[in-house]
C-alpha positions as YAML, in Angstrom:
chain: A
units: angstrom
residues:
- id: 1
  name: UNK
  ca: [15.30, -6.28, -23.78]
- id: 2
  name: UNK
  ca: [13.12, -5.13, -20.79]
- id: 3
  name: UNK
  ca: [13.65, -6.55, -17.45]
- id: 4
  name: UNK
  ca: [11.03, -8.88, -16.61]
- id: 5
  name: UNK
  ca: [8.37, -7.60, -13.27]
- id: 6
  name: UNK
  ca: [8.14, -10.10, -10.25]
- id: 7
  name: UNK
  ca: [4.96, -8.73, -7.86]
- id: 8
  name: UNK
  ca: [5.37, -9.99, -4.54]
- id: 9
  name: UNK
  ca: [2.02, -9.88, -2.77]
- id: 10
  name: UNK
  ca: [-0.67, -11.83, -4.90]
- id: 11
  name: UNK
  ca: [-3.99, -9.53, -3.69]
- id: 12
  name: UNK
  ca: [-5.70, -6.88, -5.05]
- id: 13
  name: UNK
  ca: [-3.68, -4.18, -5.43]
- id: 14
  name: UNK
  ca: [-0.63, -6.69, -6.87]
- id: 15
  name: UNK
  ca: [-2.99, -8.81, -8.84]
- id: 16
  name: UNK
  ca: [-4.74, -5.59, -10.24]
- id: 17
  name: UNK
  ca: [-1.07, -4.21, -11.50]
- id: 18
  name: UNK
  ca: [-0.18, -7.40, -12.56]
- id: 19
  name: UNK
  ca: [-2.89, -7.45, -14.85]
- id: 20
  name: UNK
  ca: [-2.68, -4.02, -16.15]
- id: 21
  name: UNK
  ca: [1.09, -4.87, -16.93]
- id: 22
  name: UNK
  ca: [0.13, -7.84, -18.92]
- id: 23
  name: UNK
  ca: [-2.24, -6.02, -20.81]
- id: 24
  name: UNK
  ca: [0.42, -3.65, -21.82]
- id: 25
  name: UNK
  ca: [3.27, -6.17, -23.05]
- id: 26
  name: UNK
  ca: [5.39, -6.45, -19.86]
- id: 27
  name: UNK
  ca: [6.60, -9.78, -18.58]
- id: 28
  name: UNK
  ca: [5.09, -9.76, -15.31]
- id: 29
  name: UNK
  ca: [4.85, -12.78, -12.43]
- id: 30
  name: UNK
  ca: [2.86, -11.92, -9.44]
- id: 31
  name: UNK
  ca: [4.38, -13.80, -6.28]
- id: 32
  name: UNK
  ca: [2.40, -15.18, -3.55]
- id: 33
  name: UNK
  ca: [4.32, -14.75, -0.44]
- id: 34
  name: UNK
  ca: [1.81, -15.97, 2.09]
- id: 35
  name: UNK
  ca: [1.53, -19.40, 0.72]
- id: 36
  name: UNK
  ca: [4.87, -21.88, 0.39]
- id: 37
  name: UNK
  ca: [5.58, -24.24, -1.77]
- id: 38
  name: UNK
  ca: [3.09, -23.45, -4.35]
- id: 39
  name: UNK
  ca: [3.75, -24.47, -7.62]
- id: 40
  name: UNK
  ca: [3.61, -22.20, -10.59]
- id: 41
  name: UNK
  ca: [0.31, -21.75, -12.15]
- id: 42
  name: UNK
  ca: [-1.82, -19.20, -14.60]
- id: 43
  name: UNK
  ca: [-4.62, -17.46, -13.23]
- id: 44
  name: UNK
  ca: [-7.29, -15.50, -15.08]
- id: 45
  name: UNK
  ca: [-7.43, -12.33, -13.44]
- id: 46
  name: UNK
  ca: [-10.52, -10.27, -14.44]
- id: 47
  name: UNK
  ca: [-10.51, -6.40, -13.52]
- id: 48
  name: UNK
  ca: [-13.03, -4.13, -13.38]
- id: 49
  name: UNK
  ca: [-11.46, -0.60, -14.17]
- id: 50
  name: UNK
  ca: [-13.44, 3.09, -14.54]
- id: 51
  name: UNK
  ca: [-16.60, 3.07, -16.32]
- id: 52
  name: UNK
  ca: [-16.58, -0.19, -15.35]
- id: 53
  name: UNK
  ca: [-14.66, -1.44, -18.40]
- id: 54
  name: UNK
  ca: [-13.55, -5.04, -17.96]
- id: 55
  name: UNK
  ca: [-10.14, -6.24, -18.97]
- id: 56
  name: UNK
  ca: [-8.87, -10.26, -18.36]
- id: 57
  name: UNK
  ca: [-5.36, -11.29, -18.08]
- id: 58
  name: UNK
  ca: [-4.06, -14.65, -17.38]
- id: 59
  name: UNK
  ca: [-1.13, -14.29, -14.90]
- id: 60
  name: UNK
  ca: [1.70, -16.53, -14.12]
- id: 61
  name: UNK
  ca: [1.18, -17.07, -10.56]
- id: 62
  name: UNK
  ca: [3.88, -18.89, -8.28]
- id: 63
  name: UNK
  ca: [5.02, -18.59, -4.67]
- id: 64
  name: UNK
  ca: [8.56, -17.03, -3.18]
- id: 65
  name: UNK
  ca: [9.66, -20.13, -1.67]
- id: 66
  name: UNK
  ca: [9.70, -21.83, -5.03]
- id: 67
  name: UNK
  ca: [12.29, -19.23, -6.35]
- id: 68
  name: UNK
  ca: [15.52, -19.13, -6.27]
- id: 69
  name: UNK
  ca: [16.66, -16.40, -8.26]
- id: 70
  name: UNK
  ca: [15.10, -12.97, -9.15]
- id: 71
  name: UNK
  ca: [15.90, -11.36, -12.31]
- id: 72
  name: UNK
  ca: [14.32, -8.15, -13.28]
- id: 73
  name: UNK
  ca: [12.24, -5.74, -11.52]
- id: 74
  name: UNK
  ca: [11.02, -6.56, -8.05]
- id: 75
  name: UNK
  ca: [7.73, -4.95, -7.04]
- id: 76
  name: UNK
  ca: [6.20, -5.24, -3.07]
- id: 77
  name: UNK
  ca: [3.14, -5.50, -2.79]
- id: 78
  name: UNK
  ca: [2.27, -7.68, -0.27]
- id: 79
  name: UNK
  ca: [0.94, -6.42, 3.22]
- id: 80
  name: UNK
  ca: [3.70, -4.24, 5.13]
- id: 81
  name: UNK
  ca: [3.59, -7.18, 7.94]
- id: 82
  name: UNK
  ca: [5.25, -9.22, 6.32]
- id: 83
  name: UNK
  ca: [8.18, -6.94, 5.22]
- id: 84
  name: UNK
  ca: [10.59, -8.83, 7.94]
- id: 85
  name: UNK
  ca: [10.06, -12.04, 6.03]
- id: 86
  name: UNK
  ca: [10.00, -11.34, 2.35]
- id: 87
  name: UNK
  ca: [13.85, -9.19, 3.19]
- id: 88
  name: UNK
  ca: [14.83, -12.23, 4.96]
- id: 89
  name: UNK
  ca: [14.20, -14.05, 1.79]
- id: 90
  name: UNK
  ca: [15.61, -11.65, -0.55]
- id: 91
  name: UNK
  ca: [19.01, -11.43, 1.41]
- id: 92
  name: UNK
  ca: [19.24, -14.90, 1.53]
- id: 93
  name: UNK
  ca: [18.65, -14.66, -2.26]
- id: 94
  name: UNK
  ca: [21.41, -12.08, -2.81]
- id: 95
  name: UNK
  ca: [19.07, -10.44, -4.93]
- id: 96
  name: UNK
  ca: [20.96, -7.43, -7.15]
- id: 97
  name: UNK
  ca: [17.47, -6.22, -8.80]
- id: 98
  name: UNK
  ca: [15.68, -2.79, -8.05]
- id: 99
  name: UNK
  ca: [12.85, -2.75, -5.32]
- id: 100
  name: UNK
  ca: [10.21, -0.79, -5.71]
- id: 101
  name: UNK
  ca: [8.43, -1.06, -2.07]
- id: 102
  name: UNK
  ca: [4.73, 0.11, -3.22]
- id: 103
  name: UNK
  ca: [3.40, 0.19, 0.29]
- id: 104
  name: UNK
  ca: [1.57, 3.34, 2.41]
- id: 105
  name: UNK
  ca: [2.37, 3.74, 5.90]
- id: 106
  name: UNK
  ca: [5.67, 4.79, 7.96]
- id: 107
  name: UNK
  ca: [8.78, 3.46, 8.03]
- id: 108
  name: UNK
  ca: [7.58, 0.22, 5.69]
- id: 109
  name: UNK
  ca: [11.24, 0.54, 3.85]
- id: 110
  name: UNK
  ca: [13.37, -0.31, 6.78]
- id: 111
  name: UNK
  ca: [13.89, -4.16, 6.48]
- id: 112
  name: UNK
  ca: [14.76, -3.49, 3.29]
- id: 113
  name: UNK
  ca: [17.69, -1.63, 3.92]
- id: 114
  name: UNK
  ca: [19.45, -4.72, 5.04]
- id: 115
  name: UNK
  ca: [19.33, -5.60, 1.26]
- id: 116
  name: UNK
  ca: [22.87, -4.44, 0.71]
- id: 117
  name: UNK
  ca: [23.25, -5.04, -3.04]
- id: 118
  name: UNK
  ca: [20.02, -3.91, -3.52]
- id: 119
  name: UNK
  ca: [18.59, 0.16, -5.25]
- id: 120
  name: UNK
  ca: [15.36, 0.59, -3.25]
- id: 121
  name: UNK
  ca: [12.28, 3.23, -4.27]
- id: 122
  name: UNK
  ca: [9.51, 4.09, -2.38]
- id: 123
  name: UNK
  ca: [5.77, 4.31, -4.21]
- id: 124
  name: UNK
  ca: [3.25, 6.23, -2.20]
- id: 125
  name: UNK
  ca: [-0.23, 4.31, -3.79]
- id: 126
  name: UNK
  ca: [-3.31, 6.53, -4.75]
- id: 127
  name: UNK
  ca: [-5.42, 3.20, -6.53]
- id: 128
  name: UNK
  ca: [-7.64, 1.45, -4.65]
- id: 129
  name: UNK
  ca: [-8.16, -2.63, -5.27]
- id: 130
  name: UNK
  ca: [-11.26, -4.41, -3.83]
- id: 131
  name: UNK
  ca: [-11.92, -8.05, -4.11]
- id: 132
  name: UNK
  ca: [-15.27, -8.91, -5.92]
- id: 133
  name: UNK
  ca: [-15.37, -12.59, -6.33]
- id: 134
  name: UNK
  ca: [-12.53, -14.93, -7.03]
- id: 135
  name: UNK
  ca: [-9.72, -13.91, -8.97]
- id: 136
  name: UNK
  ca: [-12.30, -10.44, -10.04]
- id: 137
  name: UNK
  ca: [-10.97, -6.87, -8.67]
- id: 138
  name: UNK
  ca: [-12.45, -3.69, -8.78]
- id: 139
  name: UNK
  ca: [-10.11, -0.90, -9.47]
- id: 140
  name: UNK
  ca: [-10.08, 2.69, -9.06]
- id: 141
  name: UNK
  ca: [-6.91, 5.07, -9.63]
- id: 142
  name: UNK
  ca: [-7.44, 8.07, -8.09]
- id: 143
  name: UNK
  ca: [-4.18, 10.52, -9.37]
- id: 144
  name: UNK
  ca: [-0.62, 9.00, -10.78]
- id: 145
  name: UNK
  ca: [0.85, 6.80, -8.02]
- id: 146
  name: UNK
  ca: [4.60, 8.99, -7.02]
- id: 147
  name: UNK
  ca: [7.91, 7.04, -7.26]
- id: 148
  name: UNK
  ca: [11.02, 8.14, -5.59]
- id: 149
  name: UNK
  ca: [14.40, 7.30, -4.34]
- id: 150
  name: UNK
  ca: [15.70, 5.81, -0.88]
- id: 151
  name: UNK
  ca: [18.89, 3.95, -2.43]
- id: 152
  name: UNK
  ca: [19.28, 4.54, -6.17]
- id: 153
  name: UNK
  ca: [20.07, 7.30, -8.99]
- id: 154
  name: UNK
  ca: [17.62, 9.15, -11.00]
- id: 155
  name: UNK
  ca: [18.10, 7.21, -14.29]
- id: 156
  name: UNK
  ca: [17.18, 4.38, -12.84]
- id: 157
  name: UNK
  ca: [13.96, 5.75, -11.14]
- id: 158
  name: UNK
  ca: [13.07, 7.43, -14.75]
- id: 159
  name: UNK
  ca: [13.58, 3.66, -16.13]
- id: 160
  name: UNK
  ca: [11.16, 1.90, -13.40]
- id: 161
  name: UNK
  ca: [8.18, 4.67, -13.84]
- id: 162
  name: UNK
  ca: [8.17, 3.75, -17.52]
- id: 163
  name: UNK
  ca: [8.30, 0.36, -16.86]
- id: 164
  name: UNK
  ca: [5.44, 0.23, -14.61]
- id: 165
  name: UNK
  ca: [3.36, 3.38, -15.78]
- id: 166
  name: UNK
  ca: [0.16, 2.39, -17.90]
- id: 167
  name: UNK
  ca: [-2.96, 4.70, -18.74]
- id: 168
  name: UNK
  ca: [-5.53, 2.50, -16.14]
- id: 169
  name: UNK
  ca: [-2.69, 2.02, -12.97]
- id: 170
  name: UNK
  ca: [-0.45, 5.46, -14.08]
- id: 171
  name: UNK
  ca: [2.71, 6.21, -11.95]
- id: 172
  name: UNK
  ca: [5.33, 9.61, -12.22]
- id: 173
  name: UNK
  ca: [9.10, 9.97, -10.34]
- id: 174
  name: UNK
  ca: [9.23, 12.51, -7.78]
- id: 175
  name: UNK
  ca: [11.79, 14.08, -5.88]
- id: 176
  name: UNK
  ca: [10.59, 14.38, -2.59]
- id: 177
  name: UNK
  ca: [9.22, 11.06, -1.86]
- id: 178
  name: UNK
  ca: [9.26, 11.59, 2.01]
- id: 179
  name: UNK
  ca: [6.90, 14.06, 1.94]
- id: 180
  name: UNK
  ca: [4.75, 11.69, -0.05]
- id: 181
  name: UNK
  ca: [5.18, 9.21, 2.03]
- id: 182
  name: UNK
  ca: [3.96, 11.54, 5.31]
- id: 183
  name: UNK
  ca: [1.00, 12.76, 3.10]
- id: 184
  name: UNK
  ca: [-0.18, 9.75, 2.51]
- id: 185
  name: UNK
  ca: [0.13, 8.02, 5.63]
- id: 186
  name: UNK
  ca: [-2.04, 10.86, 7.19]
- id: 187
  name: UNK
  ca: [-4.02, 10.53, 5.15]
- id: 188
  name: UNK
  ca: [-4.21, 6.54, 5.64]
- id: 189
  name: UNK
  ca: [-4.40, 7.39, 9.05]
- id: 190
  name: UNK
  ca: [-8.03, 8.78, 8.57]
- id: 191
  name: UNK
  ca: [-9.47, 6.49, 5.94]
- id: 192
  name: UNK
  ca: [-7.79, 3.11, 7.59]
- id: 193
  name: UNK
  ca: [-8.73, 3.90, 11.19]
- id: 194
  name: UNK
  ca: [-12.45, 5.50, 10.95]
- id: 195
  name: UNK
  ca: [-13.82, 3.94, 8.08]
- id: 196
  name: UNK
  ca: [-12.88, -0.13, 9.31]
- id: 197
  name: UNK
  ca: [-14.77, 1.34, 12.96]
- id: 198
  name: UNK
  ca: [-17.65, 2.44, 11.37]
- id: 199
  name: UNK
  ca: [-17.92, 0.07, 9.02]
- id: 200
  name: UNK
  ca: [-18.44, 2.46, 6.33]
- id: 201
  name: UNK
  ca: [-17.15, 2.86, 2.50]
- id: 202
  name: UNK
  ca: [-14.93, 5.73, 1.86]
- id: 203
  name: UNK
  ca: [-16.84, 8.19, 0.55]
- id: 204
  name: UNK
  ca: [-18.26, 8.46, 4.29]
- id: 205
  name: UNK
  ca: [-16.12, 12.01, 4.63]
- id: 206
  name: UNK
  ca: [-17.84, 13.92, 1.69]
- id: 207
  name: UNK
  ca: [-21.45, 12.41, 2.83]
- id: 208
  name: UNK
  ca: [-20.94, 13.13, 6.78]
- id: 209
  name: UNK
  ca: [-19.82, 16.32, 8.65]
- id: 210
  name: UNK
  ca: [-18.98, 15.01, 11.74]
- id: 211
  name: UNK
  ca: [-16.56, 12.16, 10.11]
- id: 212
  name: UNK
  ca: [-14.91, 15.13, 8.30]
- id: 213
  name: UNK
  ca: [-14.66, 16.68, 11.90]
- id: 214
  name: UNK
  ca: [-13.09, 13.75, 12.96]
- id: 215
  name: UNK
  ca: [-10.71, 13.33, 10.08]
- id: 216
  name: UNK
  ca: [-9.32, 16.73, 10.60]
- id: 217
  name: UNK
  ca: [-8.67, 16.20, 14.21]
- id: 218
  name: UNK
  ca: [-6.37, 13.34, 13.22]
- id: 219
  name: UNK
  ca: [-4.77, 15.25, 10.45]
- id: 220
  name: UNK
  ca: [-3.81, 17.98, 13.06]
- id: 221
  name: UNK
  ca: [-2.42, 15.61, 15.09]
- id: 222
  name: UNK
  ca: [0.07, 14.08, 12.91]
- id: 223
  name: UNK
  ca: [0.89, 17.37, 10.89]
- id: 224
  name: UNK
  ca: [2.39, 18.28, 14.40]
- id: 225
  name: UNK
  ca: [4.63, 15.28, 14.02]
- id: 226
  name: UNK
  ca: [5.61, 15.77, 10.59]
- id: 227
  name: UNK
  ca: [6.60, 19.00, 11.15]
- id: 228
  name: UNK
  ca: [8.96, 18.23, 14.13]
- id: 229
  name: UNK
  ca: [10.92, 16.19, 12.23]
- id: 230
  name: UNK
  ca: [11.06, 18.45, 9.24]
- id: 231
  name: UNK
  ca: [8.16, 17.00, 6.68]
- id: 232
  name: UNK
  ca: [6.36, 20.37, 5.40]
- id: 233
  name: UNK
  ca: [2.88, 19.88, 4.53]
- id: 234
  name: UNK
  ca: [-0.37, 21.85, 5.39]
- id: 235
  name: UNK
  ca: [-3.88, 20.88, 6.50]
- id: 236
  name: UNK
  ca: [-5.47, 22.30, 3.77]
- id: 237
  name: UNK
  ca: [-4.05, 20.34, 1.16]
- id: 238
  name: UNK
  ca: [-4.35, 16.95, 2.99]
- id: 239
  name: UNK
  ca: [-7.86, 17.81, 3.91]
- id: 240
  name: UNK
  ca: [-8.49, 18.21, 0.17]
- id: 241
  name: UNK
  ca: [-7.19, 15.33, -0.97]
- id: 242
  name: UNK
  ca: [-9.51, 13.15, 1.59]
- id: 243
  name: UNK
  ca: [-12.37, 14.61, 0.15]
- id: 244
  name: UNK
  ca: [-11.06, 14.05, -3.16]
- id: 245
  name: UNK
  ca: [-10.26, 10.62, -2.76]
- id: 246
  name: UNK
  ca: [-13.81, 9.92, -0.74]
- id: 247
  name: UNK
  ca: [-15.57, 11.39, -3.63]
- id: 248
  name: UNK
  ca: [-14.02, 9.18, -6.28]
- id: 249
  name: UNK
  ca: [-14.03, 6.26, -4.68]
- id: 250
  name: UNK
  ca: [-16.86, 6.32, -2.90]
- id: 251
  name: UNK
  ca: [-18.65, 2.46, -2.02]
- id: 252
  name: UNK
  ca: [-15.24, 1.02, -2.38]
- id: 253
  name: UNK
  ca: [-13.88, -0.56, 1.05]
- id: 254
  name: UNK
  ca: [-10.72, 0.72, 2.25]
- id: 255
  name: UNK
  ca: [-7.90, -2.20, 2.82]
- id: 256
  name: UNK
  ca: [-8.91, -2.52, 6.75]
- id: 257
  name: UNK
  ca: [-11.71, -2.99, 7.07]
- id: 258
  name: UNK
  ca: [-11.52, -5.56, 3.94]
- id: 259
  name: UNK
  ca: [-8.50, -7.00, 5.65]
- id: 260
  name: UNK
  ca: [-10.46, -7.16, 8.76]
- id: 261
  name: UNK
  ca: [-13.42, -8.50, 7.58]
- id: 262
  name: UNK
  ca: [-11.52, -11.18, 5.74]
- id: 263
  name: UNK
  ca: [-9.70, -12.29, 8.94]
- id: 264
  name: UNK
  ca: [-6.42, -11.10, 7.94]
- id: 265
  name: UNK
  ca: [-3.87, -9.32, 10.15]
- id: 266
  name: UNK
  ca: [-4.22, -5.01, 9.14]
- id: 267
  name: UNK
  ca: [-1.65, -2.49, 8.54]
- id: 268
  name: UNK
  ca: [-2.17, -0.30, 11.38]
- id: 269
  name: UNK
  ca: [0.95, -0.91, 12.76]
- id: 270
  name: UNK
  ca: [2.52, 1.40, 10.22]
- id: 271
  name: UNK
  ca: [0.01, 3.54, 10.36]
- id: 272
  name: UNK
  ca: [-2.13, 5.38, 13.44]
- id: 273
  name: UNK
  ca: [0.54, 3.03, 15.54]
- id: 274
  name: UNK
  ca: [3.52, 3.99, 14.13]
- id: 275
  name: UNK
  ca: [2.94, 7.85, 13.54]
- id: 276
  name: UNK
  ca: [1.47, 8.08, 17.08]
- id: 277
  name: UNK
  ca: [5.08, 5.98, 18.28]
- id: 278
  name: UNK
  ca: [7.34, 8.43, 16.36]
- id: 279
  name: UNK
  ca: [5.56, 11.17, 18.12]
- id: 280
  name: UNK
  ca: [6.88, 9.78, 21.38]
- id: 281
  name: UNK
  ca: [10.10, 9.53, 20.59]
- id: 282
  name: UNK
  ca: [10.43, 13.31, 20.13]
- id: 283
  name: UNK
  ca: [11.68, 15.37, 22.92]
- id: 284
  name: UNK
  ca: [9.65, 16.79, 24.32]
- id: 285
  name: UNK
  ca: [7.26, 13.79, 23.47]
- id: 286
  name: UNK
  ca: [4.60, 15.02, 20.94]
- id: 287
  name: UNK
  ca: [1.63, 13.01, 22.13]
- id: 288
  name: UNK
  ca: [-1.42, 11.98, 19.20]
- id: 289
  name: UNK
  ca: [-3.48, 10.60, 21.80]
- id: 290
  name: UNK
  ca: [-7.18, 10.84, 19.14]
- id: 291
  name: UNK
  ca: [-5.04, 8.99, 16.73]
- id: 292
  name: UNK
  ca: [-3.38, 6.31, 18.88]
- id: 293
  name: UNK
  ca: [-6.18, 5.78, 19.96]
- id: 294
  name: UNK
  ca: [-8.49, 4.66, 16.89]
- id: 295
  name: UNK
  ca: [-5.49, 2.83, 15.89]
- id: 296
  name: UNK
  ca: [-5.62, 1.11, 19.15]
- id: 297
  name: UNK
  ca: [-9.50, 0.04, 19.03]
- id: 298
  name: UNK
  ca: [-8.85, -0.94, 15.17]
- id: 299
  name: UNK
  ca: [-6.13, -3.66, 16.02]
- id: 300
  name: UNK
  ca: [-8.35, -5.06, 19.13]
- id: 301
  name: UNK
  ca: [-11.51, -5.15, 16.80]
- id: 302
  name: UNK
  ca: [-9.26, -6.77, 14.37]
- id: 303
  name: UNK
  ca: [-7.81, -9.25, 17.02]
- id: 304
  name: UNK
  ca: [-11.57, -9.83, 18.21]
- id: 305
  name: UNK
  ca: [-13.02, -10.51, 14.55]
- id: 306
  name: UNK
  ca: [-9.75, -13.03, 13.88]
- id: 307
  name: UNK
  ca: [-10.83, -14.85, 17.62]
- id: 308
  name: UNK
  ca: [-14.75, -15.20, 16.28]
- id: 309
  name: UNK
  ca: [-13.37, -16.46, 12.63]
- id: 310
  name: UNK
  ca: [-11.08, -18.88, 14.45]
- id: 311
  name: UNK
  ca: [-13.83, -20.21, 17.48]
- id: 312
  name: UNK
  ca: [-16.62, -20.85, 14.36]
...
């Protein structure tokens, strides 16, 4: 009998996998974790996939607060903010279940680690998920999403990729999931910090020189990082990746700047912020002062928007 999938974090990119898991036979509830003391519901989630098929699942929909136990396979994928509070909730559950924390940015894993009873994996994400109307996604995968292990065994990784892999949202194990997780963040680091200030769609870096320009300054930056605390990656291959992930999903809006035009709190923090913080805790101190500082003006536009939404 397969374990059954609670998704914690009821928005795009959780609603979108959700969905996709339905489709293919899985027991799947996504888990609002925003919202207490929602009662369970269905929702018809409608997704929008490549060639802009259309698939429509009706998801069991309920919030954390009304659980009490959780059974199965535990997916996060709820914003990285609010880490602190959903591991707060867990512990208090004694939860025994695998985590799969399926979050981009630095150092996202750490509440978890409280979690004593609990096997943790890390999923670096390469889908995009953007909001179209209510309860209607648009969703892109760019390559297989990497799974890997920060507290568990192998077998159990091979069991959660199968679990969770499907043709439209596809995932693969890897060994070196730090790496991924550096790549990826650096790559965050460009799309989540430029793109929300310009106000642009992602494929901005294939159609514009000088935000290429721009991206690769940031890139150098943290590659410095990673490599003082021994993460081995090159600017070539990051660089390549940007422009392959601008190109394919170009005139989607990257999670900023949808976060920020929504009014919600961004990830930045565990982005730009974070990288740039690690930096400084080297010695000597490894200053990213061009990426610190877009992360910088992208939390005080955020904080600005938030202060307009909230004044009317």
């Amino acid at each position: 009998m397969k374990d059954k999938i609670y998704v914690l974090g009821a928005g795009a990119i959780g609603l979108s996998l959700a969905a996709y898991l339905f489709i293919n036979g899985k027991e799947v509830t996504a888990v609002r974790t925003s919202m207490d003391g929602i009662d369970s519901r269905q929702v018809e989630i409608i997704i929008t996939g490549v060639n802009g098929r259309i698939w429509t699942a009706p998801i069991e929909m309920v919030s954390l607060a009304k659980l009490r136990v959780l059974d199965g396979v535990i997916v996060v994928t709820a914003k990285s903010y609010a880490n602190d509070t959903i591991a707060t909730r867990l512990k208090g559950m004694e939860i025994s279940s695998p985590l799969v924390i399926m979050q981009n940015g630095v150092s996202v894993e750490n509440p978890y680690l409280n979690l004593d009873t609990a096997r943790i994996y890390r999923c670096v994400l390469y889908s995009t998920s953007q909001k179209d109307k209510n309860d209607s996604y648009k969703f892109v995968s760019i390559t297989a999403s990497p799974i890997g292990i920060v507290r568990g065994n192998e077998q159990e990784l091979d069991y959660l990729v199968n679990e969770l892999n499907t043709t439209a949202f596809p995932f693969v194990s890897h060994s070196d999931i730090k790496r991924e997780v550096w790549k990826k963040a650096i790559i965050n680091a460009v799309f989540n910090s430029i793109c929300p200030l310009l106000e642009i769609d992602n494929g901005i870096f294939v159609r514009d020189e000088k935000a290429s320009l721009l991206a690769q300054e940031i890139v150098d930056e943290c590659l410095v990082i990673a490599h003082n605390i021994g993460i081995r990656l090159n600017a070539e291959e990051i660089m390549q990746q940007i422009f392959a992930i601008s190109k394919k999903s170009e005139g989607q809006l990257i999670s900023t700047l949808q976060d920020i035009n929504a009014g919600r709190e961004t990830e930045i923090d565990y982005l730009n912020l974070e990288i740039a913080r690690l930096g400084e805790t080297l010695i000597p101190a490894i200053k990213a002062s061009t990426t610190k500082a877009l992360g910088e003006i992208v939390k005080m536009k955020s904080k600005l928007h938030n202060k307009s939404i909230a004044a009317g």
